[in-house]
N, C-alpha and C positions, 0 to 999 in steps of 0.2 A: 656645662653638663646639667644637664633638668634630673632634679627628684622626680622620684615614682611619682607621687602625685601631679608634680606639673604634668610630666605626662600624660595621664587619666583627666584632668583638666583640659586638656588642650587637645585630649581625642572626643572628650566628650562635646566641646565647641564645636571641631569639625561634624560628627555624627549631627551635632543639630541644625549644622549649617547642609548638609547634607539633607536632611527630610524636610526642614522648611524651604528648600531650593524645590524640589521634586513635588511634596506641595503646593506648591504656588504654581508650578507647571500644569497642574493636573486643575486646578483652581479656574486656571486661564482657558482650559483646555486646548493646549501644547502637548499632542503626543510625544511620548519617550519612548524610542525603540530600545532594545534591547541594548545595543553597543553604547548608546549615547546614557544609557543608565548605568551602564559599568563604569565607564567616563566619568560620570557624576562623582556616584560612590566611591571611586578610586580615587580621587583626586586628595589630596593630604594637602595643598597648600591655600589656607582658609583665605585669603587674601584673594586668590582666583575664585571661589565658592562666594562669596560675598560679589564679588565682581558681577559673576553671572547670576546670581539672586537680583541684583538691581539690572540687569540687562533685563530680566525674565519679566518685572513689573508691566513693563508695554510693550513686550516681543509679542508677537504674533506667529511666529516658527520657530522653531530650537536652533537653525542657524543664525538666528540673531543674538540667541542666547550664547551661543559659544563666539558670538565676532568672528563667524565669518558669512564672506559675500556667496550672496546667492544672484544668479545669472536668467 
């Protein structure tokens, strides 16, 4: 069981994995729709947020950034 403060440590990682992810999107210019920024921000498991943060470095669409194939 996590302390209050692990807690707040580990949402405050997420939150910043979160706006350097969106960030770097905006950076590249990678639009974010709407759903796909909900997507983003909801996501709680820092491990996938990191994932798609190094996806986003040389994506050129936000389906590359989420892994999956585009047709």
């Amino acid at each position: 069981m996590q302390t209050w403060a692990e807690e707040q440590l580990e949402r405050g990682c997420q939150q910043g994995r979160t706006e350097s992810l969106l960030r770097l999107l905006a950076a590249r210019g990678i639009p974010v729709d709407a759903p796909s920024r909900q997507r983003i921000m909801s996501c709680t498991d820092i491990a996938t947020l990191d994932q798609w943060f190094d996806r986003a470095v040389n994506a050129t669409q936000l389906s590359e950034v989420f892994g999956e194939l585009t047709q």
